[in-house]
N, CA, C and O atoms as a Tinker XYZ file with bonds, in Angstrom:
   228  protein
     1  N      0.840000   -1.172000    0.000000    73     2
     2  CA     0.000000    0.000000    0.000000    64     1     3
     3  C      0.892000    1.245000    0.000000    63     2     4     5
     4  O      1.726000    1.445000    0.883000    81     3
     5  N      0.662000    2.130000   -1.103000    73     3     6
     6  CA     1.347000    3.052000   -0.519000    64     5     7
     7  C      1.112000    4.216000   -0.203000    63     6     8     9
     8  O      0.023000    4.633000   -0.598000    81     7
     9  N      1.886000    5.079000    0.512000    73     7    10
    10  CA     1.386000    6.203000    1.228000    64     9    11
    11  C      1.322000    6.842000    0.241000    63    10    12    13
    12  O      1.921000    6.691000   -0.824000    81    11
    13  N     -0.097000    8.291000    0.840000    73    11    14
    14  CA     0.174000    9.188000   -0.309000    64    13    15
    15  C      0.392000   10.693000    0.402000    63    14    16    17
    16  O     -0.536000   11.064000    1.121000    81    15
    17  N      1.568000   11.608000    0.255000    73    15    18
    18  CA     2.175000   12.479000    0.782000    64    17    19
    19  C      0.684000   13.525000    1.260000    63    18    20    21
    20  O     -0.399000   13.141000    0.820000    81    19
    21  N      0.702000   14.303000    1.797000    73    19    22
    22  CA    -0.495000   15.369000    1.681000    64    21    23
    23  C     -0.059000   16.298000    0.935000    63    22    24    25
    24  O      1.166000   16.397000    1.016000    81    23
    25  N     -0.665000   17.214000    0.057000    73    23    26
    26  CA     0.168000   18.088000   -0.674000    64    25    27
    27  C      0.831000   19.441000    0.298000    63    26    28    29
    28  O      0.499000   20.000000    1.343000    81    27
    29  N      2.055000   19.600000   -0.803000    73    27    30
    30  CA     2.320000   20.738000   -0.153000    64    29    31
    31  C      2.015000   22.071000   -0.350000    63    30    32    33
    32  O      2.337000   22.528000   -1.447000    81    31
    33  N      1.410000   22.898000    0.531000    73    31    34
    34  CA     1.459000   24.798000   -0.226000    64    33    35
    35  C      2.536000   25.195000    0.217000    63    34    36    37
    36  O      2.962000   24.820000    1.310000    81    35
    37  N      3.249000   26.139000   -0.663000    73    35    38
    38  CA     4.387000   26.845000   -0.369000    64    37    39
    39  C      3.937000   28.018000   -0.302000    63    38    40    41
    40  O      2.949000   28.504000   -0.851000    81    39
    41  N      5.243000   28.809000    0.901000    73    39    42
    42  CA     4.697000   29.402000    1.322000    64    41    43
    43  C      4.745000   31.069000    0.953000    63    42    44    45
    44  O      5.821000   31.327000    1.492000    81    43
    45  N      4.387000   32.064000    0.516000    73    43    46
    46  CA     4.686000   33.286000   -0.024000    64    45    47
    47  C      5.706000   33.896000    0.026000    63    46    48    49
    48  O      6.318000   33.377000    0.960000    81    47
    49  N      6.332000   34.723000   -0.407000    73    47    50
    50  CA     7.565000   35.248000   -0.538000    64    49    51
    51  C      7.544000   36.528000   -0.845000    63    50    52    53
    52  O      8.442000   37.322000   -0.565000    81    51
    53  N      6.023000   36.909000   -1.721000    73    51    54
    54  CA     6.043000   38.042000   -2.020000    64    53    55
    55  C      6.014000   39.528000   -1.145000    63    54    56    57
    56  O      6.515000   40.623000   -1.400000    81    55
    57  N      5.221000   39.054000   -0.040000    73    55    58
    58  CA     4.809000   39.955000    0.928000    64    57    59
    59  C      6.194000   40.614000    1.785000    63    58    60    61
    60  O      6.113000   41.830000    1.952000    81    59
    61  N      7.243000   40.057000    2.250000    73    59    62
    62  CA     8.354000   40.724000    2.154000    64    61    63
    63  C      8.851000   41.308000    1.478000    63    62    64    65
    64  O      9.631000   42.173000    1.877000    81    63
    65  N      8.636000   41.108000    0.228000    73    63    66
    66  CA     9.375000   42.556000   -0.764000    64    65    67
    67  C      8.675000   43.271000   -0.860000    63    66    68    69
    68  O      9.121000   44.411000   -0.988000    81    67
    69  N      7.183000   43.102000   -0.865000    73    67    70
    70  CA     6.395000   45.027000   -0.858000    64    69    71
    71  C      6.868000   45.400000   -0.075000    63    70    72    73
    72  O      7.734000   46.241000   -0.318000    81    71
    73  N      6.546000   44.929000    1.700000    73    71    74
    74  CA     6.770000   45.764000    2.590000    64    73    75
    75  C      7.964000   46.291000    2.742000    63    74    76    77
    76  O      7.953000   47.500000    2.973000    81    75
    77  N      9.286000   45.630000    2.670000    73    75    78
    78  CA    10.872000   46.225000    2.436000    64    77    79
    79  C     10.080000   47.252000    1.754000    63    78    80    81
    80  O      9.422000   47.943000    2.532000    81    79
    81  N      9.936000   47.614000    0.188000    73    79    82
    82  CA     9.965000   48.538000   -0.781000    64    81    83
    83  C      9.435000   49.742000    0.238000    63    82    84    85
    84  O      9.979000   50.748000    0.694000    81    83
    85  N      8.182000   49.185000    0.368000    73    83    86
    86  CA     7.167000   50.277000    1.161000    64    85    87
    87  C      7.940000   51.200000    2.222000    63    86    88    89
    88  O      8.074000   52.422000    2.296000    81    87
    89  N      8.440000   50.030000    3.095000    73    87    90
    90  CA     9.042000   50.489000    4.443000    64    89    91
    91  C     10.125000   51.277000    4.174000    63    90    92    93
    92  O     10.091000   52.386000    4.708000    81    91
    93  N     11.194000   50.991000    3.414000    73    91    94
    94  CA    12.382000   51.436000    3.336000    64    93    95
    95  C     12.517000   52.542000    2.747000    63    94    96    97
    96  O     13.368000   53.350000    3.118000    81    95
    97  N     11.418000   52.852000    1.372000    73    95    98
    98  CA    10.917000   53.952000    1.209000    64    97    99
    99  C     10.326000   55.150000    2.247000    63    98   100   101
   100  O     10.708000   56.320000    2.274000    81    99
   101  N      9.620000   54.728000    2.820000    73    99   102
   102  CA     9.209000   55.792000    4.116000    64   101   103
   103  C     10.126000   56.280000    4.747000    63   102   104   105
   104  O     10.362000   57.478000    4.904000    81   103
   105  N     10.797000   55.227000    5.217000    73   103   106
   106  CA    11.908000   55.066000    6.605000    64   105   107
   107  C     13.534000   56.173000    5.621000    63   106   108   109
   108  O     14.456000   56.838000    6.094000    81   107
   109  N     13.198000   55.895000    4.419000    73   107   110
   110  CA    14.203000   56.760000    3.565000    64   109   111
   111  C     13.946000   58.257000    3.589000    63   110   112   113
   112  O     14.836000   59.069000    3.843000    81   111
   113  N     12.626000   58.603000    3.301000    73   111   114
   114  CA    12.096000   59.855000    2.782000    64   113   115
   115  C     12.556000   60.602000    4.307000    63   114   116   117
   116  O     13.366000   61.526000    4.394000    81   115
   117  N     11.930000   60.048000    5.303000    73   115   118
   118  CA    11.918000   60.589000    6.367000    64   117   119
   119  C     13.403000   61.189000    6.704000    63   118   120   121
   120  O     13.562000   62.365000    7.028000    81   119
   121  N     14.404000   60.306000    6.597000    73   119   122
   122  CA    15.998000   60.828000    6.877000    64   121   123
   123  C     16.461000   61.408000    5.062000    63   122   124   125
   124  O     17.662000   61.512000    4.812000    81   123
   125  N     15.640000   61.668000    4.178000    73   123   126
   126  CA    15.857000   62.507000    3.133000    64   125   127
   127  C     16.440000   61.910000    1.803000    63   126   128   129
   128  O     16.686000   62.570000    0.794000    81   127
   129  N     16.652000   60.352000    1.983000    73   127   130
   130  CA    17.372000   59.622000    1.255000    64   129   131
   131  C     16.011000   58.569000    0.404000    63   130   132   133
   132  O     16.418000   57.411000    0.315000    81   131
   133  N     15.039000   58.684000   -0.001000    73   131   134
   134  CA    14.122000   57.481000   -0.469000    64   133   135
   135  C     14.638000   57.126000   -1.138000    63   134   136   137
   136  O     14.964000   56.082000   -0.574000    81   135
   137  N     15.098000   57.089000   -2.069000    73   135   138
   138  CA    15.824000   56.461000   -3.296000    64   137   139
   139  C     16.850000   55.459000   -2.070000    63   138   140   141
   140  O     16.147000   54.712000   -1.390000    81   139
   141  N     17.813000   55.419000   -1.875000    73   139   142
   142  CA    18.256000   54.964000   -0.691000    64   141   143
   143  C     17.700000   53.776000    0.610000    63   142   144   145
   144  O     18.169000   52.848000    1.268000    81   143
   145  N     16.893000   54.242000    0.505000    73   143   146
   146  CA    15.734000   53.711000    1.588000    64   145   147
   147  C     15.197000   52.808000    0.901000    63   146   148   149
   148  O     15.184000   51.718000    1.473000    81   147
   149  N     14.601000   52.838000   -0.430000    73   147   150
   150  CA    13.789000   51.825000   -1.092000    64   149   151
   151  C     14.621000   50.998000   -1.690000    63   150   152   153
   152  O     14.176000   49.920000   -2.086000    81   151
   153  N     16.097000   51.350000   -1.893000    73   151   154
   154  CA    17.096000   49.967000   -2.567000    64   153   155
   155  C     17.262000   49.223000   -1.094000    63   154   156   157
   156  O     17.082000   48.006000   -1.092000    81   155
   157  N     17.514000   49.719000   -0.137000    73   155   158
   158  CA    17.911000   48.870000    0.922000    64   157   159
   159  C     16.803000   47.888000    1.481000    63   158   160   161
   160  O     17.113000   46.804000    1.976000    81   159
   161  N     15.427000   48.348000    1.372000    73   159   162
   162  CA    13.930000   47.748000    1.808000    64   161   163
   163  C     13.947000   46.548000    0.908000    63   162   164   165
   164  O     13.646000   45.418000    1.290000    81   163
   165  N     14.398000   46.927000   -0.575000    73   163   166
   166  CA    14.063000   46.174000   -1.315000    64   165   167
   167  C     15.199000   44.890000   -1.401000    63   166   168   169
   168  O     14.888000   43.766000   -1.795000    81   167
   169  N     16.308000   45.203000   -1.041000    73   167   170
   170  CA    17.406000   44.303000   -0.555000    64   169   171
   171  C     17.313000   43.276000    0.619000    63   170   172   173
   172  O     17.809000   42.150000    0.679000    81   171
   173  N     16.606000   43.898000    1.474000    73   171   174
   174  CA    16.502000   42.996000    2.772000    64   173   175
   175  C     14.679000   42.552000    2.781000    63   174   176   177
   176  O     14.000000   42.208000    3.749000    81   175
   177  N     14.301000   42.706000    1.451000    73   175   178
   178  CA    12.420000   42.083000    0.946000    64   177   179
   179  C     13.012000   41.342000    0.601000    63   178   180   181
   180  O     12.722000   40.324000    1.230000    81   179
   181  N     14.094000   41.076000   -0.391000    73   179   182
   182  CA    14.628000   40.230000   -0.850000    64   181   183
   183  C     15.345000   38.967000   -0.040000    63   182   184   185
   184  O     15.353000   37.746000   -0.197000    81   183
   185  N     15.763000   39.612000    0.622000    73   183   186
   186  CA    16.807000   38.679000    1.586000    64   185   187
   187  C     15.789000   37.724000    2.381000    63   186   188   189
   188  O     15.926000   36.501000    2.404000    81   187
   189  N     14.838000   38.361000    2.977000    73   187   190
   190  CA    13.700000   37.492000    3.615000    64   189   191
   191  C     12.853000   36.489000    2.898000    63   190   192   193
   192  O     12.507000   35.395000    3.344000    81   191
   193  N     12.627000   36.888000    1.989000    73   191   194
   194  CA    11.923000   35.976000    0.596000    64   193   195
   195  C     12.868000   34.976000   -0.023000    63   194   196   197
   196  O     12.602000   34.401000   -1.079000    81   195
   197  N     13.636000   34.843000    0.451000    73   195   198
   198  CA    14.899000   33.697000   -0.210000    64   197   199
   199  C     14.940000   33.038000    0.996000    63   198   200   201
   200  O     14.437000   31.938000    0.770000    81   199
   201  N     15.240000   33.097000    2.083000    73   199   202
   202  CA    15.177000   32.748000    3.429000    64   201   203
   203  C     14.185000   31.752000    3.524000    63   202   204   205
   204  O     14.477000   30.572000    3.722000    81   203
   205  N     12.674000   32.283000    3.355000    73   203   206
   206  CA    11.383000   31.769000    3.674000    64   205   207
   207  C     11.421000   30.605000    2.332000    63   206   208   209
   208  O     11.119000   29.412000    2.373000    81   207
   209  N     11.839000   31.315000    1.316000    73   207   210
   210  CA    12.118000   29.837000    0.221000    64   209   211
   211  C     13.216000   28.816000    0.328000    63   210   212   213
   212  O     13.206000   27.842000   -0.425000    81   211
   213  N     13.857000   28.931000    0.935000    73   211   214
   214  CA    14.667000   28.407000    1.307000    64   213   215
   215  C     14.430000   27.149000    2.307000    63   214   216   217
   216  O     14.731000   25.962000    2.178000    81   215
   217  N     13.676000   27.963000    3.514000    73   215   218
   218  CA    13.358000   27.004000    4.499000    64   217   219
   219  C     11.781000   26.229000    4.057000    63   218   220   221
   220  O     11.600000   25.175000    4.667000    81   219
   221  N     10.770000   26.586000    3.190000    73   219   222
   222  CA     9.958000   26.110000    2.623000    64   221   223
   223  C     10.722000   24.873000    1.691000    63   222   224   225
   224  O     10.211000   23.804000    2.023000    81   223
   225  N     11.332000   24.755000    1.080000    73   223   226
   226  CA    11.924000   23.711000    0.034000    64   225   227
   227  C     11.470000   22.478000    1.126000    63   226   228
   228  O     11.689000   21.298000    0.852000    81   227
């Protein structure tokens, strides 16, 4: 007999890179740098979304 796995959902990834974008943007404008702010948000949206895929595999 054989088993049958349950499926898997994986799990999102996307929702860390808006909010980086979003956040880092704000958190930029505010100290005068957005441009700045939104590469770094979007660097560490990134970094978290590889992470979470990572440990999802």
């Amino acid at each position: 007999m054989a088993m049958n796995r349950p499926p898997h959902t994986p799990k999102a990834g996307g929702m860390p890179i808006a909010l980086g974008v979003m956040g880092g943007a704000i958190v930029g404008a505010v100290f005068g740098e957005a441009t700045m702010g939104l590469l770094i948000g979007l660097a560490l949206g990134i970094a978290i979304a590889v992470v979470i895929w990572r440990t999802d595999r």
